[in-house]
Structures are given as C-alpha cells and as structure tokens.
C-alpha positions in Angstrom: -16.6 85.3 -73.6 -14.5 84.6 -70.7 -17.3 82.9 -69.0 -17.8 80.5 -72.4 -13.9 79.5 -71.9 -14.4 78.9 -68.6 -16.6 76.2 -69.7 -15.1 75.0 -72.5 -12.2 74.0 -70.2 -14.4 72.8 -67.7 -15.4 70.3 -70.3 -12.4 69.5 -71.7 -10.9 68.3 -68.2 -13.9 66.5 -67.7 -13.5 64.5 -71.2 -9.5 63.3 -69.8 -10.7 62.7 -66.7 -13.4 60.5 -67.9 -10.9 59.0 -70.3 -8.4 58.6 -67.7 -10.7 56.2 -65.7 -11.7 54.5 -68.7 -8.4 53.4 -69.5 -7.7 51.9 -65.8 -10.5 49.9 -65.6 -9.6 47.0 -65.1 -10.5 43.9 -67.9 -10.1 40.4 -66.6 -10.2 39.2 -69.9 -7.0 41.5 -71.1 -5.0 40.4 -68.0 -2.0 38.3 -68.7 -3.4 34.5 -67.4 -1.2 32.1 -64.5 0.5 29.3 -66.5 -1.5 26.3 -64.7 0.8 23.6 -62.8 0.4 20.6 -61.0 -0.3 22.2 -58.3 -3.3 24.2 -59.8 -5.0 20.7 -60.5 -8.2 19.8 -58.7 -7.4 15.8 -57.4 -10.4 13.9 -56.7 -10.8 12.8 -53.2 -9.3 9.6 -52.3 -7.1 9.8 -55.6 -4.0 8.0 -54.7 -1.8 8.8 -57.4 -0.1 5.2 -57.7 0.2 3.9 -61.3 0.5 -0.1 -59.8 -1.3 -2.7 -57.4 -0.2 -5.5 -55.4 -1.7 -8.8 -56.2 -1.1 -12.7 -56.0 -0.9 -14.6 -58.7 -1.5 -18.9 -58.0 -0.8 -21.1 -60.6 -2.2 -24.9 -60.6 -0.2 -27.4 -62.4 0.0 -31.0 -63.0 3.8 -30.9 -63.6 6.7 -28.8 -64.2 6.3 -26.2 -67.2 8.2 -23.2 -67.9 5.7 -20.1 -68.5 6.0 -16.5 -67.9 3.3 -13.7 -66.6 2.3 -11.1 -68.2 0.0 -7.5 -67.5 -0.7 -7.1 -71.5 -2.2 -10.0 -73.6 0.4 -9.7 -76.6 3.3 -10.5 -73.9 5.4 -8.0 -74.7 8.4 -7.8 -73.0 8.4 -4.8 -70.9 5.0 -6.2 -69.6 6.9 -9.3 -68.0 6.2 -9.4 -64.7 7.4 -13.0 -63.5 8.9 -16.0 -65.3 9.0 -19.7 -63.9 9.0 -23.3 -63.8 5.8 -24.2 -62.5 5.9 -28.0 -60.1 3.4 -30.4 -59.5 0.6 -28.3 -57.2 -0.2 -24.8 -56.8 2.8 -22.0 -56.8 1.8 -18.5 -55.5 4.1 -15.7 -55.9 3.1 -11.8 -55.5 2.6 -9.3 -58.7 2.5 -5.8 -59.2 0.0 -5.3 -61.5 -1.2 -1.8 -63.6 -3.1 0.0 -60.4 -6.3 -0.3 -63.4 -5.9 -3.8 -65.0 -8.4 -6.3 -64.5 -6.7 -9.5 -65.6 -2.8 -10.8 -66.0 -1.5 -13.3 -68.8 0.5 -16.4 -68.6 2.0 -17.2 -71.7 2.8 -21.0 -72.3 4.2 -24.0 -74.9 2.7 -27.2 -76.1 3.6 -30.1 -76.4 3.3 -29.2 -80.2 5.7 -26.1 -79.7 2.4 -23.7 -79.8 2.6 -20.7 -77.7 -0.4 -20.3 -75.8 -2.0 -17.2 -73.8 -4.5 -17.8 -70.7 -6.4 -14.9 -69.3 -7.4 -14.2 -65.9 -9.4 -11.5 -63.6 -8.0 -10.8 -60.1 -10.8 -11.2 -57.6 -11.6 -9.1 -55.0 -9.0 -10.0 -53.2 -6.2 -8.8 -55.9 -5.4 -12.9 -56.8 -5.3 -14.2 -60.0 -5.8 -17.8 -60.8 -4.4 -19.7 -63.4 -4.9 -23.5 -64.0 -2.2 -24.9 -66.7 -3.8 -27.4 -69.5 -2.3 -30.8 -69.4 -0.8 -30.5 -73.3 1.5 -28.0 -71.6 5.6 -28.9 -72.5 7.2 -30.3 -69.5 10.5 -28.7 -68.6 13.8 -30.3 -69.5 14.5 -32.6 -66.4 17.7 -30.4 -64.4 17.0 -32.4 -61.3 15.6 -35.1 -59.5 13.3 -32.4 -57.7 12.2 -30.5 -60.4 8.8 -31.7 -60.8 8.1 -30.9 -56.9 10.2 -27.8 -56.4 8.5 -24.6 -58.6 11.3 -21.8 -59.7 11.5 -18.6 -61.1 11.7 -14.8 -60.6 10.1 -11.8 -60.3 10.1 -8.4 -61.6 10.0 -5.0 -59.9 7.7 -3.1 -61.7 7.7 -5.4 -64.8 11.2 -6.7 -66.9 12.4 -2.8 -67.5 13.0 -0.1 -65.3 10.4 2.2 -63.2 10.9 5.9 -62.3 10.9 7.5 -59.1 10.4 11.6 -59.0 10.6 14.1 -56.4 9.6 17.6 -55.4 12.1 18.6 -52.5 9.9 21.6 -50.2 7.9 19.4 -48.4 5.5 20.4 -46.4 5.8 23.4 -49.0 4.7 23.1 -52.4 6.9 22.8 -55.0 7.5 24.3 -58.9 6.2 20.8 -59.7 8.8 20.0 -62.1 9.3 16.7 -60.3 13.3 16.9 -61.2 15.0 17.5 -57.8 15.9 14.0 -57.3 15.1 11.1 -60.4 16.0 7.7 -60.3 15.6 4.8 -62.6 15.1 1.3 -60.5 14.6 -1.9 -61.3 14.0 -5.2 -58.9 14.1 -8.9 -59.8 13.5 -11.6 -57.0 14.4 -15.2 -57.5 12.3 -17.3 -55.5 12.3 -21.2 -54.7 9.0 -22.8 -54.0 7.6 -26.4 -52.1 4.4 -26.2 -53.5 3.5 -24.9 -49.6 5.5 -22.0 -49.5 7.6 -19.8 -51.7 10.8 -18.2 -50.7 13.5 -15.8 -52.0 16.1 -18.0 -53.5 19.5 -16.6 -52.3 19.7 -12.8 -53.4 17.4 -10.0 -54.4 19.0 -8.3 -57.4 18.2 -4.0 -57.3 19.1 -1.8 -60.2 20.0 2.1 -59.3 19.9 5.1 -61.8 20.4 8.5 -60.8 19.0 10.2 -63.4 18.9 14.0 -62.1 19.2 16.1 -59.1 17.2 19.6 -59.6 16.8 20.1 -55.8 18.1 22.9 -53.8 17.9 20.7 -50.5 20.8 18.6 -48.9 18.6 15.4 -49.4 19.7 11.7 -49.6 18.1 9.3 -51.8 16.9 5.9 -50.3 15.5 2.9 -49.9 13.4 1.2 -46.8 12.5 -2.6 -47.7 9.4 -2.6 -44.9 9.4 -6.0 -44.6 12.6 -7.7 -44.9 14.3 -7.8 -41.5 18.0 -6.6 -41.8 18.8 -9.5 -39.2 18.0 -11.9 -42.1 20.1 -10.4 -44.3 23.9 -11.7 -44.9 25.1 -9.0 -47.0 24.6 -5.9 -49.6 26.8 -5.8 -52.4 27.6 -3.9 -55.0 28.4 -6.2 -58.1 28.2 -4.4 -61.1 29.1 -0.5 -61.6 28.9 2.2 -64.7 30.0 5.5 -64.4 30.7 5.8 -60.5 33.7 4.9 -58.5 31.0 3.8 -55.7 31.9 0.6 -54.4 29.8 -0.5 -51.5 26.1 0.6 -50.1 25.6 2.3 -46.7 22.4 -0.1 -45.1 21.1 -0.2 -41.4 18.6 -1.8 -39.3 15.7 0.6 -39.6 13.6 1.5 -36.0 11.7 -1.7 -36.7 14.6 -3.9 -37.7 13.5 -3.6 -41.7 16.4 -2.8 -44.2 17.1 0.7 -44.9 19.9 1.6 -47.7 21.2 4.8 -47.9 22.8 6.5 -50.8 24.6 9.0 -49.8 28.0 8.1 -51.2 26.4 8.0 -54.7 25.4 11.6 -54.4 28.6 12.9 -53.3 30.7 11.3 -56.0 28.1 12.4 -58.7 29.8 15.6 -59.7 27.8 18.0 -61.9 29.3 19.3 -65.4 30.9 22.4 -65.3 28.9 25.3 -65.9 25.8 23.8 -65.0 23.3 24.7 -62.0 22.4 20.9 -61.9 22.8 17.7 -63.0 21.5 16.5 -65.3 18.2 18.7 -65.8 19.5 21.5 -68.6 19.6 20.4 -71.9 22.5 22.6 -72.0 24.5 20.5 -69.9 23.3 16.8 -70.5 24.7 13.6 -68.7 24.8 10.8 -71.0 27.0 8.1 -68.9 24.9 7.8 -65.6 25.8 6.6 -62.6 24.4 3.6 -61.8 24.7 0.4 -59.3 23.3 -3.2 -59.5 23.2 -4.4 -56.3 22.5 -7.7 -54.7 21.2 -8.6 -51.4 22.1 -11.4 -49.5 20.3 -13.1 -47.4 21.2 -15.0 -44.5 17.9 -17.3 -43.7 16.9 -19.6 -46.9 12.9 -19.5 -45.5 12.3 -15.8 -45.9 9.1 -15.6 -48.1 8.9 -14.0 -50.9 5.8 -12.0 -50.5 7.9 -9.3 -47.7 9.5 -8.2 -51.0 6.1 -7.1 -52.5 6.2 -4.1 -54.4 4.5 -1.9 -52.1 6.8 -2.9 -49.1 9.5 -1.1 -51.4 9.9 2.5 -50.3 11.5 4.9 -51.8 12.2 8.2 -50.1 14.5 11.1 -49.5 16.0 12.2 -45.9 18.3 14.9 -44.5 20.8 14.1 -42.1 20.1 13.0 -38.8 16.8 11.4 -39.2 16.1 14.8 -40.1 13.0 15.7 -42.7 12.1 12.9 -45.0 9.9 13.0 -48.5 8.1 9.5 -49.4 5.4 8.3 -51.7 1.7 9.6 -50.4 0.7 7.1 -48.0 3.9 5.9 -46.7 4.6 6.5 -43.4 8.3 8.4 -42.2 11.4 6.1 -41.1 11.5 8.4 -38.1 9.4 10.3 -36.1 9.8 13.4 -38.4 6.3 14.2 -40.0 4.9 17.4 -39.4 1.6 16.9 -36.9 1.0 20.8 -36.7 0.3 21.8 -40.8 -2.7 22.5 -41.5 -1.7 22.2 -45.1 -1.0 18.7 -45.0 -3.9 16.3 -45.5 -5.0 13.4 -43.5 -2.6 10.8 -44.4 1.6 10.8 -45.0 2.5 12.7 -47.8 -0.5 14.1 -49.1 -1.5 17.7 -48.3 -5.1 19.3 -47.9 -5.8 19.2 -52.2 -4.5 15.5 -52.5 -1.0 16.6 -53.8 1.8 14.8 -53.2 5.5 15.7 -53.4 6.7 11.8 -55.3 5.7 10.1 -58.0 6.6 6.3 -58.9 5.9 5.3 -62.2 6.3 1.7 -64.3 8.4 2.9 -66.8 11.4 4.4 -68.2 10.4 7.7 -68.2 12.3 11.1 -69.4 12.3 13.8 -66.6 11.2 17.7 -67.2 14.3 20.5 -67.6 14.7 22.9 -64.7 11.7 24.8 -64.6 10.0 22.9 -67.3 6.1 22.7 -66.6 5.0 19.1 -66.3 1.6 19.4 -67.4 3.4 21.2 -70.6 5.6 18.5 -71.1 2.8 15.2 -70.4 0.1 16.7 -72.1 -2.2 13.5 -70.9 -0.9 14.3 -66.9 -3.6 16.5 -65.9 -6.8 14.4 -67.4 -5.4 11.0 -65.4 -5.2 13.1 -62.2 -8.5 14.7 -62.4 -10.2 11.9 -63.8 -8.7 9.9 -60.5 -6.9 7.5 -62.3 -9.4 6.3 -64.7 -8.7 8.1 -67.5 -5.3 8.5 -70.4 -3.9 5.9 -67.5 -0.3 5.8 -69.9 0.1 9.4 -70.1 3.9 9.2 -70.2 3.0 7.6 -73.7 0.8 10.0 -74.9 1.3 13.5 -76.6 4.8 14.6 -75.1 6.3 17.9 -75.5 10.1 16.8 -75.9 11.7 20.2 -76.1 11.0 20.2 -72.1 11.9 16.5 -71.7 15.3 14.9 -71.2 15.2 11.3 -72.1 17.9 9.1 -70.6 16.8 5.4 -71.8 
C-alpha cells in the first residue's frame, strides 16, 4: 500500500512537471510581432530615395510666344514647372522633373486661340527638346527686344510647395517618424535669356514653412545654394512675413564661397503651445498660423546663369552649432568637415548608412507630416512598396491610401 502511494505520487509530479514544460515552450507563432518601421525595410542597392531629376529643357522658336512647361500632359497647375516668352532661336533653361518621367509638356496658343500640348522624351542626357509650330500666337509686343530676348521663370519643385523631412540621430537610427524638423519650400527663378545664354534676372524668390519640430536635438535648419557664389550676391531679404516677428536671414560665404542661409532666428522665435512636448506634431496641440518667410535674393552680377540654381544644387540640411554635426539629403556631401569616417554603420556615400537608409527625405509636394511617434509606413500605406521596389513602383505614395488619424495636414 504504502509502496502503491509512493508511486502514485511519483506519477503525479511527473504529470506537472511534464505540464510545466509544456507550457513554457516557447511558440514563435503566439509571440507578440515588432511593429515594422522604415527602418525594417529592405532598400534595394543603389536606391537613392530622390522623388525628382535634373534635366534641360531647349525650346526652338521662330518668334516670341508665351508657353508654359509642364511634367503631366493635362497641365495642371501644380505640375508647372516653368513659364515663358520664348524669342527668336533656341532658349534652354534647367527643369526638375519627376525622378521617373520620361517626357515634359509645353502647353501653347494659336493663332486661332487653341491651346495646344507638345510632348517630348528627355534623352539620355536628361534634355528635352521642343520645336514650337509656326501657327503659334506671338506675344503682345512690350519692347523693341522682345522678339530676341526670351523671358520667364522657373519653379522649384513645380508651381506649389515641396517638403523637406528629417530624422535628427544621425549616424544613429531614428523612430522614423520623419517629424523632428519639417519644412514646406518653394523656389521660383526669373531668368532673362540672349538666345546664347540664360541668366537669373535680378532676384531668386524662396518660400520657407516650418511646419514641425519633433527633434530632441539642438539643430538648425538650412539652406546651402552649391553653386551660387555669395560674392555675386547683393543682398537677402526678407519681403513678406506671416506668423513670425523674423525680419532678416542670417547667410555666409560657405568654405567654397557658395551661399549658405541659416535659420536660426526662425527657430528661436517659434515658440511651442503650452502644454505641448512639440510643435506642431500632436494633434492635441496643433499650429494652424505657421511661421513662414518669402525671401528674395539679390544678386549683384546680371550674367549669373541660371543653370547654378538647378534643383539639385539646392541643399537642404540641419547643423549644430559650431560647424558642429550636420544632417543632409543622401548623397550630399557636409558644409564642414564633420562626417563621421570611423562608422561602420554608415554606407559608402554621405548620408546613407550600410542598408541604404537615410535620415531626410525631400519630396514635390505639400505633404502632411506623421504625429510624434506615429509610424510612417502606418500612416503612407504605399511608402514601403516605392522603397523596396527602388523607386519604380506606387511612385505618388503621398497620394495613395493615407492613414489621416497619424497625419497632420498643414496645406
């Protein structure tokens, strides 16, 4: 008997032990899963991330005609990219085109009043050719030289405003948010052209929004024009103002003599509401009337061309003090002698570590910025196939399926 309980117990401590283990093995397939982020993505090699192209467009005509340029065939109006008064020759001005389009639009008149679309491929040098038809409308006659001298403007990335995002932990990775600094931009050129040349006519006209500042980093917003020599510029001035008492932007002669603006004084006299962690990136808290500066640059030489104000000579970045750390684009090289050569995290060019990720993103359009925390690939449901398709695919996914309870629109 007493040896029959001896067993019975035996048996019954081997049963919870057995069950014991059972229940701590583990199951892969019951374990809670890692909500994926941008930085989980697998970028294809060589993947630059940038949403625009430079080109040249030339335009042959037999006389003056006023026509615009376009990167959609319908013309809308966001996809303006230039508009001008052709002369008597060929006129070439540069373009930034969609970083995937194969052609660009010039929309003219008649002489019958009949708006008129041509089409045209870049070659494989990025230049687009257009020849005007001769039942083209002439321009109204303004001046004696209006038939030799071509006019017009350019726009920056097209007639609205782009976006500029930033993740502030570089060389670490970030919560990919993309909220800690977000402006809005927008650059038009005037240019002047001799049918030899063209040439920035005057004043390049810049448009600032600071949208939000998520960042936890003492950084400084700004803006290095790499090709435009601060000796041939007269002045920077602010001329138009909302929702700032900023009056006047801090610029210098970069290392290489190229125009570097700094906007400093912008960020210190953009206060956050009360309450908030942030500006502008809690829902909670939302900044309506944002501070923003239109800004015109002066120049002092009348023969500056207009292609050193291409679109990819305009860098935008953020720096600490002191020619301290800096954040650009991928593929944009520091101000100052500040990049990390040690990281082995860090990939083989500027701003790109070892996966392809990068830490801004520029894109064509007004776009709304994630809240504090938000997941981007949550919020831009189309983000993750255009990055792991290398571009090539769901190339407007800031107009596809949105999640707007993690977006904050401001335009």
């Amino acid at each position: 008997m007493k040896r029959k309980s001896i067993f019975t117990l035996s048996l019954l401590l081997v049963t919870l032990a057995f069950t014991s283990c059972e229940k701590s093995v583990y199951d892969a397939d019951k374990q809670p899963q890692k909500e994926k982020t941008v930085a989980d993505l697998v970028v294809p090699s060589g993947f630059d991330w940038k949403m625009t192209k430079n080109a040249q467009c030339e335009i042959t005509a037999q006389s003056a005609s006023d026509v615009s340029v376009y990167s959609d065939k319908e013309c809308t109006e966001n996809a303006m990219l230039a508009t001008l008064q052709t002369n008597d020759g060929t006129l070439t001005i540069p373009l930034s085109l969609p970083a995937n389009s194969k052609e660009a639009y010039l929309q003219y008149e008649t002489v019958n009043g009949k708006k008129m679309v041509l089409a045209a491929a870049a070659d494989k040098d990025n230049v687009v050719h257009f020849t005007l038809p001769q039942d083209s409308k002439p321009s109204p006659e303004t001046r004696a030289e209006s038939t030799t001298r071509g006019r017009g403007s350019i726009c920056y990335p097209n007639s609205g405003w782009g976006t500029v995002m930033f993740e502030d932990q570089f060389p670490s990775l970030g919560d990919y948010d993309f909220n800690d600094f977000v402006l809005g931009y927008r650059v038009q050129i005037p240019f002047k052209s001799d049918g030899h040349k063209s040439v920035i006519d005057e004043a390049i006209q810049l448009g600032i929004e600071l949208r939000a500042m998520g960042g936890s980093f003492s950084y400084t917003p700004c803006l290095r024009l790499k090709n435009l020599r601060a000796k041939d510029v007269d002045e920077i001035e602010v001329y138009q103002r909302f929702n700032t008492s900023v009056e006047e932007v801090n610029w210098f002669a970069g290392p290489d003599g190229e125009v570097i603006m700094d906007f400093s004084n912008l960020v210190s006299a953009t206060s956050k509401p009360s309450g908030s962690t942030f500006f502008n990136t809690d829902k909670e808290y939302l900044v309506t009337e944002l501070p923003q500066l239109n800004i015109a640059i002066y120049l002092d030489d009348d023969d500056v061309d207009v292609n050193s104000a291409d679109f990819e000579s305009i860098d935008f970045y953020l720096a600490k003090a002191n020619h301290g750390t800096e954040i650009h684009l991928g593929g944009y090289k520091p101000v100052y002698d500040t990049y990390p050569s040690d990281n082995s995290d860090l990939g083989t060019d500027y701003y790109y570590n070892n996966k392809g990720l990068i830490w801004g993103l520029s894109v064509p359009a007004p776009i709304a910025h994630v809240i504090e925390k938000g997941n981007f690939l949550d919020a831009y449901k189309d983000f993750a196939a255009w990055v792991m398709s290398g571009g090539q695919d769901k190339v407007n996914w800031y107009n596809g399926e949105k999640n707007n309870e993690l977006l904050i629109k401001t335009q």
